[in-house]
Legacy VTK file of the C-alpha trace (Angstrom):
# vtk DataFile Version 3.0
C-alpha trace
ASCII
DATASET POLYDATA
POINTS 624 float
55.331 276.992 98.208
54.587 274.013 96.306
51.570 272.933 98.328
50.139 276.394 97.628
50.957 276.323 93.802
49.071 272.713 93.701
46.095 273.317 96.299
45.614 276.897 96.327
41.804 276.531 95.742
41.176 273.959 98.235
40.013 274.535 101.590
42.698 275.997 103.826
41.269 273.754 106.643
42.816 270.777 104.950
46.165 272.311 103.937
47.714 270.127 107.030
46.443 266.881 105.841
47.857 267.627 102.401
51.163 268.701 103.551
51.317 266.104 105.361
50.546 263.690 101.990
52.786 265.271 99.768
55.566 265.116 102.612
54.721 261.543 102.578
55.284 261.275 99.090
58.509 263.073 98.762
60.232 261.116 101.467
59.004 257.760 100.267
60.878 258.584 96.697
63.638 260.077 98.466
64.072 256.758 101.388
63.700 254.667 97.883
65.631 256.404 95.617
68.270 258.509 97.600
70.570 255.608 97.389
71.126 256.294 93.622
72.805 259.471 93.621
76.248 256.874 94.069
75.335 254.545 91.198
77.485 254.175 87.683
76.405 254.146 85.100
74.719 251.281 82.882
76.320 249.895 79.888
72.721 249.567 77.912
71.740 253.207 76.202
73.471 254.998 79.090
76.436 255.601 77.213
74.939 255.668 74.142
72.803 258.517 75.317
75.284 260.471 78.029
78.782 259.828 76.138
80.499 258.367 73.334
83.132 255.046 75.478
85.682 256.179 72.187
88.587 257.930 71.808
87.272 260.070 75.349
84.762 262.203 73.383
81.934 263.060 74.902
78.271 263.657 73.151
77.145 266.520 75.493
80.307 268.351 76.716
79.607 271.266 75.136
76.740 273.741 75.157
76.913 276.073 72.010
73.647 276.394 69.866
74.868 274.526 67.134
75.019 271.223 69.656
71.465 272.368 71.248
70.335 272.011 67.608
71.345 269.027 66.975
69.039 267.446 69.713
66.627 267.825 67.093
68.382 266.034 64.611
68.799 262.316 66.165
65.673 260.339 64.680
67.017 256.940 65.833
68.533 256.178 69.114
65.524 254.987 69.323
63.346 257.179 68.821
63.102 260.664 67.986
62.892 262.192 71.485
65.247 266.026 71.395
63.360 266.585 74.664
65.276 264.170 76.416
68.195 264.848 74.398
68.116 268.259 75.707
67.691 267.181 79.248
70.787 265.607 78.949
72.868 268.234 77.901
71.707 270.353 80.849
72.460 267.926 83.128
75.822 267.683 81.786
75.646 271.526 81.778
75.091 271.280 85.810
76.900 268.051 86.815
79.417 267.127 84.181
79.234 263.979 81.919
81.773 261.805 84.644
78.804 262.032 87.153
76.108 259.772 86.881
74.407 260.391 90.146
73.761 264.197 88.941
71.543 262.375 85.977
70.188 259.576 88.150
68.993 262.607 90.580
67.205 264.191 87.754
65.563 260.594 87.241
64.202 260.826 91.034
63.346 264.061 90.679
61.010 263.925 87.928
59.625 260.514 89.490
58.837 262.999 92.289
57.063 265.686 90.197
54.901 263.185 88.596
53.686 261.426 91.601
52.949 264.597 92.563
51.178 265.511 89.679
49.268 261.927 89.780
47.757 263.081 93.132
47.292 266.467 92.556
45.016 265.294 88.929
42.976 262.898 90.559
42.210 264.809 93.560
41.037 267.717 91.182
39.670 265.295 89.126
37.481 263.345 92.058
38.017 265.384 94.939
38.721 262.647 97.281
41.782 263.161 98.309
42.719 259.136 100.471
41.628 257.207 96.858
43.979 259.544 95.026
46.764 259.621 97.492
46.642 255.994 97.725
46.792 255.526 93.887
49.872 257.983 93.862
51.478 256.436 96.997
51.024 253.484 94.925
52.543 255.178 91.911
55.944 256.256 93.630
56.513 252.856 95.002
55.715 250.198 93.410
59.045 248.092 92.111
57.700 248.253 88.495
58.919 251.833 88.438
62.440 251.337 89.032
63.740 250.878 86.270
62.088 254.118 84.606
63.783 255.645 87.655
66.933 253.799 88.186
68.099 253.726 84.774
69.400 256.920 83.356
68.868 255.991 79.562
65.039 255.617 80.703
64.626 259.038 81.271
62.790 259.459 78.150
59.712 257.672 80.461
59.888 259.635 83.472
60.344 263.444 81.257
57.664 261.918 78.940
55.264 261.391 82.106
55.672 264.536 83.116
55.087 266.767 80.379
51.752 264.268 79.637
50.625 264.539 83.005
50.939 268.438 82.367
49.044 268.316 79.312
46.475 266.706 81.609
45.721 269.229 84.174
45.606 271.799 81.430
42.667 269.921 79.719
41.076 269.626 83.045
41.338 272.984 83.587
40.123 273.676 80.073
37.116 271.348 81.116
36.355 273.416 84.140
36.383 276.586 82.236
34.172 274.861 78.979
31.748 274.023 81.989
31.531 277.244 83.400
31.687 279.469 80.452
28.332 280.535 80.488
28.610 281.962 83.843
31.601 283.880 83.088
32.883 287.220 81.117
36.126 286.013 80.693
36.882 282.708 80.292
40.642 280.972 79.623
39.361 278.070 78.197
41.417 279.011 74.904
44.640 279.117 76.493
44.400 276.034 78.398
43.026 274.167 75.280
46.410 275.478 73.476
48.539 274.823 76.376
47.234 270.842 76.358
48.100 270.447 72.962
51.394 271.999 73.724
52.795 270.133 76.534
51.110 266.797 74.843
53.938 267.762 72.342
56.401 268.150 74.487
55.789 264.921 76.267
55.679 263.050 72.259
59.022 264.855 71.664
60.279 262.993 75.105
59.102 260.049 73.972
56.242 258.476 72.372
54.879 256.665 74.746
51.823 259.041 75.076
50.507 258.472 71.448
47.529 257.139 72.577
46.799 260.173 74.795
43.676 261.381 72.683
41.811 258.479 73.522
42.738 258.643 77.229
41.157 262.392 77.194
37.874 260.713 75.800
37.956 257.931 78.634
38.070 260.434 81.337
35.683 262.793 79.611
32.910 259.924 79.941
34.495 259.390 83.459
35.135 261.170 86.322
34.447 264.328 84.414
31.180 263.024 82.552
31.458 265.862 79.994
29.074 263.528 77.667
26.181 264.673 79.970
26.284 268.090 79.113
28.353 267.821 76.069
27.096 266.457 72.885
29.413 263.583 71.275
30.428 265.982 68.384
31.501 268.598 70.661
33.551 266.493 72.378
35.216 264.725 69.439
35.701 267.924 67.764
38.039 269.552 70.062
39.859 266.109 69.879
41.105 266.486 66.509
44.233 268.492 66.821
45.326 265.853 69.431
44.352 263.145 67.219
46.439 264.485 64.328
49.201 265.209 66.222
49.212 261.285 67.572
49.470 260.555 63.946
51.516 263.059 62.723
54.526 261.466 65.413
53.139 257.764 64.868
54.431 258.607 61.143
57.948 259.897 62.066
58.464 257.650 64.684
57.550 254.567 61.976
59.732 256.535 59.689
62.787 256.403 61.101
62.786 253.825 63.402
65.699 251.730 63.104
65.059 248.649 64.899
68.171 249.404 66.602
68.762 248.401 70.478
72.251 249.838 70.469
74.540 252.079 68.650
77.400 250.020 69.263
80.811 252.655 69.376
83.984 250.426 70.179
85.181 250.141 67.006
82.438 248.054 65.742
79.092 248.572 63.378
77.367 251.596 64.648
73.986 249.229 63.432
73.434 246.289 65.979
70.533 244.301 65.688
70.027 242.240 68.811
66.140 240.871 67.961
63.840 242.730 65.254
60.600 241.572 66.473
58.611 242.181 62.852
60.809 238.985 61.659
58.486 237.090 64.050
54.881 236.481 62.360
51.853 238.951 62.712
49.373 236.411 64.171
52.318 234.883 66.683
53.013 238.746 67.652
49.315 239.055 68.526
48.889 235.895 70.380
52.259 236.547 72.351
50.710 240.233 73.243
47.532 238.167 75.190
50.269 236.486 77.765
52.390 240.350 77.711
49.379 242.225 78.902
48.585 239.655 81.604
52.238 239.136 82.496
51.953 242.730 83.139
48.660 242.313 85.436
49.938 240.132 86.923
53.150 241.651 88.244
51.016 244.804 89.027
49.953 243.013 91.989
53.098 240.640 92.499
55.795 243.362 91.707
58.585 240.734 93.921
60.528 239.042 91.315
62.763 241.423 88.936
62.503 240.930 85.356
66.130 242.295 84.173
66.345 242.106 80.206
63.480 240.144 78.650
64.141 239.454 75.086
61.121 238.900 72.839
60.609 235.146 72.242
61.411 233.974 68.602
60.008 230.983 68.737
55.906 230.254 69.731
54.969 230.272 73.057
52.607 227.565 74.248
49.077 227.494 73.260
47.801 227.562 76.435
49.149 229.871 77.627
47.814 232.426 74.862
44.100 230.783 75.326
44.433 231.378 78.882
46.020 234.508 78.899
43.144 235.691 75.713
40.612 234.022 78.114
41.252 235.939 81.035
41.239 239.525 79.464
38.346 238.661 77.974
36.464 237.684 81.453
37.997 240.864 83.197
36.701 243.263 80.207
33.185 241.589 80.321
33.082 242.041 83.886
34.049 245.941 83.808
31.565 246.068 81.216
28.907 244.342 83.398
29.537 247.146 85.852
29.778 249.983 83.710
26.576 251.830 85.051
27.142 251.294 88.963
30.915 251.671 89.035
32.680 253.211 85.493
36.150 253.332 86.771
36.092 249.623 86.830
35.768 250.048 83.046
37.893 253.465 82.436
41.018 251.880 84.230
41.486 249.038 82.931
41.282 250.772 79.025
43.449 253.215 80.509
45.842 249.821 81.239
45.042 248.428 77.912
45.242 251.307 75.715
48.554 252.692 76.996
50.104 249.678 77.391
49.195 248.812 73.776
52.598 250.730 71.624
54.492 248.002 73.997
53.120 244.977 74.004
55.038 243.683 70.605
52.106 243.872 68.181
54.232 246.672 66.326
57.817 247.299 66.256
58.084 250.722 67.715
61.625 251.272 68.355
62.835 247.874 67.590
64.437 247.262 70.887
63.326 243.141 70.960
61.962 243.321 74.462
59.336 240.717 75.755
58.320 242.578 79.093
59.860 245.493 80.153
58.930 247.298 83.491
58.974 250.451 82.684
56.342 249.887 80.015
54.217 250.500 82.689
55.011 253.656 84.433
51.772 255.576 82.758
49.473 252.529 82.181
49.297 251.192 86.025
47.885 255.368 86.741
44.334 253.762 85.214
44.771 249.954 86.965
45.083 251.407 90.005
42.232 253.825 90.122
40.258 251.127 89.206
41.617 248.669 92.083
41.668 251.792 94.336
37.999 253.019 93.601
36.292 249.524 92.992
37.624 248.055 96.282
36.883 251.806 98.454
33.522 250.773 96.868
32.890 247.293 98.772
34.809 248.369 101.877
32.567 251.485 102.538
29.350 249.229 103.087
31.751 247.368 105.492
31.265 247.749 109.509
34.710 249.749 111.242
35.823 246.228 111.952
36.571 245.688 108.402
37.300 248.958 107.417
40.416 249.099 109.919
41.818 245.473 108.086
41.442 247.462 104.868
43.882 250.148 106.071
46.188 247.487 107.478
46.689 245.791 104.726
46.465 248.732 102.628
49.369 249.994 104.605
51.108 246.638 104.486
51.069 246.534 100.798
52.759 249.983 100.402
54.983 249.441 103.164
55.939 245.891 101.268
55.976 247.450 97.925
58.340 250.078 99.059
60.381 247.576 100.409
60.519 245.520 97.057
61.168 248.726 95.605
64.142 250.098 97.751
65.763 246.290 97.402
64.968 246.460 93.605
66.485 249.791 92.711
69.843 248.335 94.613
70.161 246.021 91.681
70.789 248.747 89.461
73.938 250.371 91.193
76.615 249.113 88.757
76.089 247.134 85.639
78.289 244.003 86.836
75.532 243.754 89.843
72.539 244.839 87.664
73.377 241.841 84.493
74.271 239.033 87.040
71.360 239.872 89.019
69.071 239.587 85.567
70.701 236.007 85.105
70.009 234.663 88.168
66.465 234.511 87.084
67.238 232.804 83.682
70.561 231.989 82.174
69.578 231.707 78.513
69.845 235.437 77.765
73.229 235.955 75.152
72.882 239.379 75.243
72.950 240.378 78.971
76.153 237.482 79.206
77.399 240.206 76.677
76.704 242.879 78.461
77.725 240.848 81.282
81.454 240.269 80.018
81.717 244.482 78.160
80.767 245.194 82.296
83.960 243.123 83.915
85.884 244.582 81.478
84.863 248.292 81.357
84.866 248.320 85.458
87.736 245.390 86.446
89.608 245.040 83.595
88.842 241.342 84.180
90.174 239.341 81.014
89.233 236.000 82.200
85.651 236.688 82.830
84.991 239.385 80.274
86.281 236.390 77.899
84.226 233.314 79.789
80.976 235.577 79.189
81.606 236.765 75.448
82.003 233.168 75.166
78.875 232.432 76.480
77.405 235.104 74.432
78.428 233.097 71.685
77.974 230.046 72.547
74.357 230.706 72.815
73.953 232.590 69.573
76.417 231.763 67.450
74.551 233.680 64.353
75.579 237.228 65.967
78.761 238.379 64.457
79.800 241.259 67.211
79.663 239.081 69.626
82.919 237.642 67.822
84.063 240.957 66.863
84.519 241.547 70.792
86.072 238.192 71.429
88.512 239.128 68.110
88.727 242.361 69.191
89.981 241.100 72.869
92.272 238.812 71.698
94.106 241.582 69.616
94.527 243.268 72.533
96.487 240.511 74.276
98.823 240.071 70.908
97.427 237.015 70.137
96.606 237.543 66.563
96.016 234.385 64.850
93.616 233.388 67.309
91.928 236.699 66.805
91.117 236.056 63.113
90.197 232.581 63.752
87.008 234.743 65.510
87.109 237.266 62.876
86.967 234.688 59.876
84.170 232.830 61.758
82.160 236.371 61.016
81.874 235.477 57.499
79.752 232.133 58.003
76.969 233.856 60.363
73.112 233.962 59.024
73.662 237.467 60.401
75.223 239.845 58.191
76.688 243.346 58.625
77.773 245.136 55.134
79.639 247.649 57.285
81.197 245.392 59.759
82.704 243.312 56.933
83.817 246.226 55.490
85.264 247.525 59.033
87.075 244.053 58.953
88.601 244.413 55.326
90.225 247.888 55.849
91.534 246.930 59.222
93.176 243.217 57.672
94.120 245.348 54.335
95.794 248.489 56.831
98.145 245.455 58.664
98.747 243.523 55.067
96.919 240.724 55.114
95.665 240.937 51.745
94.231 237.416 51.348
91.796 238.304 54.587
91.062 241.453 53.339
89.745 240.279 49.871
87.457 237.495 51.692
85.406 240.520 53.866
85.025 243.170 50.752
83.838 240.115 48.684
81.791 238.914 51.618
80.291 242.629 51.873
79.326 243.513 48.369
77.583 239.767 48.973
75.346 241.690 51.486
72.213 243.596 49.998
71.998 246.863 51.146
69.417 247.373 54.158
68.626 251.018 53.809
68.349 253.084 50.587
70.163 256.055 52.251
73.496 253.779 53.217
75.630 256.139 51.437
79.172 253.645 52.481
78.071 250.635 50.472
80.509 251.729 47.669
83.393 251.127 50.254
83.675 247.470 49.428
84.520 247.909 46.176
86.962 250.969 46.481
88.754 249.129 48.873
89.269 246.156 46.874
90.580 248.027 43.742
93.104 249.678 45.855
93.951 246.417 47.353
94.550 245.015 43.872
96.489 248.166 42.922
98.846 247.153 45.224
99.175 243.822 44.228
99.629 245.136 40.668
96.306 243.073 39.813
95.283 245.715 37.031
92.172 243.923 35.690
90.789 243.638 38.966
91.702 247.039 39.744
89.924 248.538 36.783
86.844 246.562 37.591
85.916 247.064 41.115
87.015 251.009 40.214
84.502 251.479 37.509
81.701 249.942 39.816
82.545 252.350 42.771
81.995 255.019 40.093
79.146 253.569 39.473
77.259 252.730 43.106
79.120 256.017 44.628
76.351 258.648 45.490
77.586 261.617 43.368
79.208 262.633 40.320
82.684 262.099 39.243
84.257 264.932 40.897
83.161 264.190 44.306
84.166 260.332 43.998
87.461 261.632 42.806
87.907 264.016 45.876
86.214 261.046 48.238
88.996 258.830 46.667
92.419 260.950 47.284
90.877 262.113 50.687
91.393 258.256 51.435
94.121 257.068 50.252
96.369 260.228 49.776
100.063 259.545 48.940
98.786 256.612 47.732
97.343 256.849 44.742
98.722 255.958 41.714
98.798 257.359 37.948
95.600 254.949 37.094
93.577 256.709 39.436
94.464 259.952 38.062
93.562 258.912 34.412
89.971 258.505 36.145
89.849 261.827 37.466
91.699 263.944 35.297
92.505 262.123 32.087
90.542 260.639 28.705
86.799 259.741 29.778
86.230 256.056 31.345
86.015 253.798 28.194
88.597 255.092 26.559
90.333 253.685 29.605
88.892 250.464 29.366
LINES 1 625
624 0 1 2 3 4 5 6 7 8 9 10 11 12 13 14 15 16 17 18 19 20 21 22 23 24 25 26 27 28 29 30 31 32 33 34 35 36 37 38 39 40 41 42 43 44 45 46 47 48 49 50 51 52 53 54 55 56 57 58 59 60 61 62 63 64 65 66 67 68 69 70 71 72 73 74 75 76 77 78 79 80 81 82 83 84 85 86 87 88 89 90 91 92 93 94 95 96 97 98 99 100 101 102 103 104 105 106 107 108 109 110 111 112 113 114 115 116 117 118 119 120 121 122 123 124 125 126 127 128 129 130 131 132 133 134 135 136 137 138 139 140 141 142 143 144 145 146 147 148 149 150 151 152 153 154 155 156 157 158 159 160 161 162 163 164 165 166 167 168 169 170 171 172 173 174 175 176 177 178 179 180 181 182 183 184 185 186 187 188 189 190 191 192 193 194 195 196 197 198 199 200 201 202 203 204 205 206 207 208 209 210 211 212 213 214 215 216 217 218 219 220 221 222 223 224 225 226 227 228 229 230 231 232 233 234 235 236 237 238 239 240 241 242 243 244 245 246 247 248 249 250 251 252 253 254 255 256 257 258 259 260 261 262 263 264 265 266 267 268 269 270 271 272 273 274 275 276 277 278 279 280 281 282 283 284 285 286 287 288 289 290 291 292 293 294 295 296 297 298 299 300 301 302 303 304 305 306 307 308 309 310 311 312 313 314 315 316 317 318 319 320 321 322 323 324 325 326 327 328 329 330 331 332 333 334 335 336 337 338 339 340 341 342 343 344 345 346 347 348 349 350 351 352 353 354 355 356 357 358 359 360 361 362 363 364 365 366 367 368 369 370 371 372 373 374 375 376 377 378 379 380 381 382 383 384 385 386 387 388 389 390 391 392 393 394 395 396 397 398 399 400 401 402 403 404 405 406 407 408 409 410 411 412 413 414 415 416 417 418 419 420 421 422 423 424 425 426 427 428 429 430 431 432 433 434 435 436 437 438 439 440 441 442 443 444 445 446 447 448 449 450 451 452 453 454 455 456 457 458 459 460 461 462 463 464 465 466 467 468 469 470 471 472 473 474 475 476 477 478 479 480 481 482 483 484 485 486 487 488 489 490 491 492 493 494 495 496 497 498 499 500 501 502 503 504 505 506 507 508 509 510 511 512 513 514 515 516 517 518 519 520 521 522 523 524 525 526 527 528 529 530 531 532 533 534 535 536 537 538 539 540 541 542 543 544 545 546 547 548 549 550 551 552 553 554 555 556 557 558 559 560 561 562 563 564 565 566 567 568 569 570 571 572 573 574 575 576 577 578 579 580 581 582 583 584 585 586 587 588 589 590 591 592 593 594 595 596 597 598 599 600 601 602 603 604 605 606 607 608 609 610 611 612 613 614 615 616 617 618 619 620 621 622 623
């Protein structure tokens, strides 16, 4: 059924040999990926995205319209992607939230589909159906892919692929109908046009990865399609527009309300955690460090056998040369490809394919803020145009080849998939529990304070290990002593084990970090002033209204100063009292009514006849 809905026009001679192919690709994703229908889930974005760790209350365990609408509403967990928002509310709808293997079997499917897809395009595209098939065998194995597969909170990638690689085949078929409309009495060319521009959508509402898709349209309208021979350059940049406006139109929102957020921490700590916001880092360091990013990347496209893990974004330079050689090399590739533009333009269109959708990732901007360095599944969509150029350039040299040669090049041809598949199956083991998947990461490099974090939330969460949950926090610490959750966590742990004072010895620590939180001191006042230590609570709401406010729209930033007048109520500290009162009237983002009714909401049987004369009594300087 599915061969026939992919290759119904193609000769029904050859329908065995592409069974036979697409069997081939099904299996190998299946003998790859099977294995992760029994994995947990990861504590990075997975639970951010899938459930909420507290109090038991899940994000998508219910499936009225009211929660389907507000998919649309979440502009920053990263990005704003309801798509995959809504994708996981139906797998919750057919699996249950306790089940990750239901959502990592969505993952494989859609890895599936678009490998698929990747053949079916090209062979449309080029009608030679071994180059494509080996550029999608290539696609569905290759260990770079695993984590867009393997990792549930990456299925943003994978859904964005697919609806992308949709919009894709509509514009070819668009193409084929432009071509042939003269020929025709009936043409559907409008409805494909409208049905590219609609799935392109969809895919930027998965994620927006795809930005840059306008530009790939133009690359393979010069080639394989070489609509600029019968097209004039107008006419083909024309019928561009809409895509190009929509690519800015999301580049916009996306920049909008970006966060540079990594993770929306939910344990009882800031719901803002900044692990590394990359646009602290210099413009002209970013755009030397993006040279040695793209050829990391080319690299590892060939040499897929070491696994990356978490790669934060280096704060410091990197070494000069390694930029000049790294700058050098891209430059010798692109003049080459450009050399053989005329005899072989696929040299040329893949590697801009490479380039151009690798560029959102490669740190120059700070799309999404998430701090990475290298990240493999950057390049789930970008290695489609590498490897049609390896593919193509290298069918090009073998074909003048005797047999001789010709059967070495489908050895090793089948040696390389067989190996990559390998690398692949042994990579996606990694990911089958988040205590395997962090310690596996620091075997490669021990200087990562984020993953020994993740590391010690991972004993915890799955052992209830206190002794090594503790020795990693530690080392979390130890290695960036500037974060303040990281001794939150370790404050936080201690409580737990009743051993107080040495939990505000961490806590206290929080207020001599570079790294400031307004709403995590805050978080730390009301929870010293709830269990009456008064002196501790005054140091955090002093230390918070200290902290400018990051974002206009922080509507909490009056908190500080609430918190200490009733603090000083207590105390009977009147002047101080009256003070910080008047100046939560004054920061608090409404009229007096509504700070009134914000104020007796909190504090309830609480309040006292001062607060009263606020509300209800003489106006505020008769007061004073």
């Amino acid at each position: 059924m599915f061969k026939s809905i992919l290759f119904g026009e193609m000769n029904k001679n050859k329908s065995f040999i592409f069974t036979i192919l697409i069997a081939i690709i099904i299996i190998s994703t299946f003998l790859i990926y099977g294995q992760v229908y029994y994995f947990k889930f990861i504590n990075l974005d997975d639970l951010m995205y899938v459930e909420m760790a507290d109090s038991n209350i899940k994000y998508y365990d219910r499936t009225t319209l009211e929660d389907i609408s507000s998919s649309w509403k979440k502009f920053r967990h990263p990005y704003y992607m309801p798509f995959t928002h809504l994708s996981y509310k139906l797998d919750a709808f057919l699996y249950g939230v306790d089940n990750p293997g239901g959502f990592h079997v969505t993952n494989m499917f859609l890895h599936s589909l678009n490998s698929l897809l990747v053949f079916y395009l090209l062979y449309v595209l080029t009608a030679d159906k071994w180059k494509s098939f080996f550029v999608a065998i290539l696609f569905t194995v290759h260990p770079q892919h695993v984590e867009a597969v393997a990792w549930i909170a990456e299925r943003k990638e994978v859904l964005a692929a697919f609806f992308g690689l949709m919009a894709l085949s509509f514009y070819i078929k668009y193409t084929k109908e432009d071509r042939n409309l003269a020929t025709r009495e009936y043409s559907n060319k409008t409805r494909y046009y409208l049905l590219a521009i609609l799935f392109f959508i969809f895919s930027l509402l998965s994620k927006p990865m795809w930005i840059t898709f306008p530009c790939l349209l133009l690359l393979l309208d010069w080639w394989p399609m070489e609509r600029f021979k019968r097209r004039s350059i107008t006419y083909v940049l024309k019928e561009k527009i809409p895509f190009f406006l929509i690519s800015i139109i999301f580049f916009i929102v996306h920049y909008i309300t970006s966060d540079n957020l990594l993770l929306d921490m939910i344990e009882g700590g800031p719901r803002q955690y900044y692990v590394h916001a990359v646009d602290q880092v210099p413009f002209m360091q970013r755009v030397g460090n993006s040279f040695v990013v793209y050829m990391i990347y080319f690299w590892k496209s060939f040499f897929p056998y070491t696994f990356t893990g978490y790669y934060p974004y280096p704060m410091s330079p990197l070494p000069l040369w390694k930029i000049c050689v790294a700058g050098f090399s891209i430059a010798a590739i692109t003049s080459s490809v450009i050399f053989y533009i005329r005899q072989k333009p696929y040299l040329l269109i893949g590697w801009l394919w490479f380039l151009g959708t690798l560029f959102p990732c490669i740190g120059i901007l700070n799309t999404g803020g998430e701090g990475i360095f290298i990240g493999d599944r950057w390049t789930y969509l970008p290695h489609i145009g590498l490897y049609i150029a390896i593919v193509w350039g290298v069918s090009s040299v073998i074909i003048k080849k005797n047999n001789f040669y010709k059967k070495i090049f489908i050895l090793l041809s089948l040696l390389i998939i067989l190996s990559y598949g390998y690398s692949a199956y042994h990579h996606t083991t990694f990911w089958k529990d988040p205590v395997k998947l962090w310690s596996k990461s620091l075997e490669s490099d021990q200087n990562k304070h984020f993953v020994h974090f993740l590391l010690g939330s991972a004993y915890y969460t799955e052992f209830r290990d206190i002794d090594k949950t503790m020795e990693s926090w530690e080392e979390a610490h130890r290695q960036n002593q500037e974060e303040p959750y990281y001794l939150l966590k370790i404050g936080n742990l201690q409580n737990s084990l009743d051993r107080t004072e040495y939990a505000w010895h961490f806590y206290n620590k929080i207020l001599y970090t570079k790294r400031t939180s307004k709403k995590l001191s805050t978080m730390i006042g009301i929870y010293a002033l709830e269990h009456g230590r008064y002196y501790d609570a005054e140091k955090f709401f002093k230390h918070a209204i200290k902290i400018p406010i990051r974002y206009e729209n922080n509507r909490t930033h009056f908190l500080p100063h609430l918190y200490l007048s009733y603090m000083y109520l207590l105390n009977h500290r009147d002047m101080e009292t009256i003070r910080h009162y008047e100046k939560f009237l004054t920061v608090f983002p409404g009229d007096r009514d509504q700070a009134c009714d914000y104020t007796f909401h909190i504090f309830k049987e609480n309040m006292k006849a001062l607060y009263r004369a606020y509300c209800y009594g003489p106006p505020l300087p008769e007061i004073l």
